[in-house]
N, C-alpha and C positions, 0 to 999 in steps of 0.2 A: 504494500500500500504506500506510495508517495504522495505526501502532501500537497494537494496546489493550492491557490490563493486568488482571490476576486478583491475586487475594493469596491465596499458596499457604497451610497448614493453621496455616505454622510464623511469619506475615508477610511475607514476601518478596515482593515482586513477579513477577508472573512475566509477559512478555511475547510477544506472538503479532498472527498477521491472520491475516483472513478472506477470500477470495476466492471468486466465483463461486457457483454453486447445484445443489440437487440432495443426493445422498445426503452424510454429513457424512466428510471421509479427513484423518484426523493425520497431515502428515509431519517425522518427527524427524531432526533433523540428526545427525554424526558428530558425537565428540570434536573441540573445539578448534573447531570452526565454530559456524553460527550459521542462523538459517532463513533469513536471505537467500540464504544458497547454491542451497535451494529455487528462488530467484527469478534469480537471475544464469543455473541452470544450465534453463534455460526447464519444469522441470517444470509448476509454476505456471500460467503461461499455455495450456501442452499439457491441464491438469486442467478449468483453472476450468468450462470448457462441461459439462460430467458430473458434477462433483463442488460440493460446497462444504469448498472447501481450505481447512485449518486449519494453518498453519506457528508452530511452538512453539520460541521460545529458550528452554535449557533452565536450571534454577534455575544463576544460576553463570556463564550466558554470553550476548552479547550484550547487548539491552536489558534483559533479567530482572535480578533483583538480582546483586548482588556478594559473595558466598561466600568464606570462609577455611576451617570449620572442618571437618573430616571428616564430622562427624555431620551437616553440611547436607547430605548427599549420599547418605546412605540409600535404598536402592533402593523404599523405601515412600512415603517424602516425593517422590520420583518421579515415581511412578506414579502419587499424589494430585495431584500438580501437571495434568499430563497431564488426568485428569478434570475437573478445577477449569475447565480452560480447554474441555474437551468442555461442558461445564454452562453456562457466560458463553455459551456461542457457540448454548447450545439444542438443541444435539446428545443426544440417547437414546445408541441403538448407533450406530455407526463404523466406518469401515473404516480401517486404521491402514498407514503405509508408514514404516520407518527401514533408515537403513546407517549402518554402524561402531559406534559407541555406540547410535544410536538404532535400531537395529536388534533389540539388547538390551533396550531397555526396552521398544521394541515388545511381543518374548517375554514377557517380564515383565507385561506390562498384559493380551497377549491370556490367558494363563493364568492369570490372577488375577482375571480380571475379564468377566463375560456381556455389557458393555456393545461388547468390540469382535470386527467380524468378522473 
């Protein structure tokens, strides 16, 4: 898994990989974790033959930048992140998978947005 990096709307870096091939599937980690969990918890490996897996640490955690202020955390600054990194990766539409928090902003991106299924 090598790290790559996007810069979210606001500067921030925001970090992810890419795995495997086939239709594009964002999976968003919980609160307080990180998209490794993706990878420790073998989703990842079980994906990559069907999909082209996209695992996103989210602005704030992980290898993404390092956050203090509330207003970096805006459910729109988000959700652009999210996209930013669909976009790097070449991805159109999506098929998007989160639990706990990311499960939320999943809701959040698929109803805001025609880019995910």
């Amino acid at each position: 898994m090598q790290t790559q990096y996007t810069t979210s709307i606001d500067g921030h870096a925001i970090a992810f990989d890419v795995c495997g091939s086939g239709p594009g599937l964002l999976l968003l980690h919980g609160a307080g974790k990180t998209r490794n969990d993706w990878h420790t918890a073998g989703y990842v490996e079980r994906l990559k033959g069907k999909f082209t897996v996209v695992t996103v640490d989210t602005r704030g955690q992980g290898e993404s930048g390092f956050l203090t202020s509330e207003q970096d955390f805006r459910i729109e600054l988000i959700i652009n992140d999210f996209l930013k990194v669909a976009d790097s990766c070449g991805l159109g539409r999506c098929n998007i998978c989160g639990y706990s928090f990311g499960g939320g902003i999943a809701r959040y991106l698929s109803a805001n947005n025609d880019r995910i299924i």
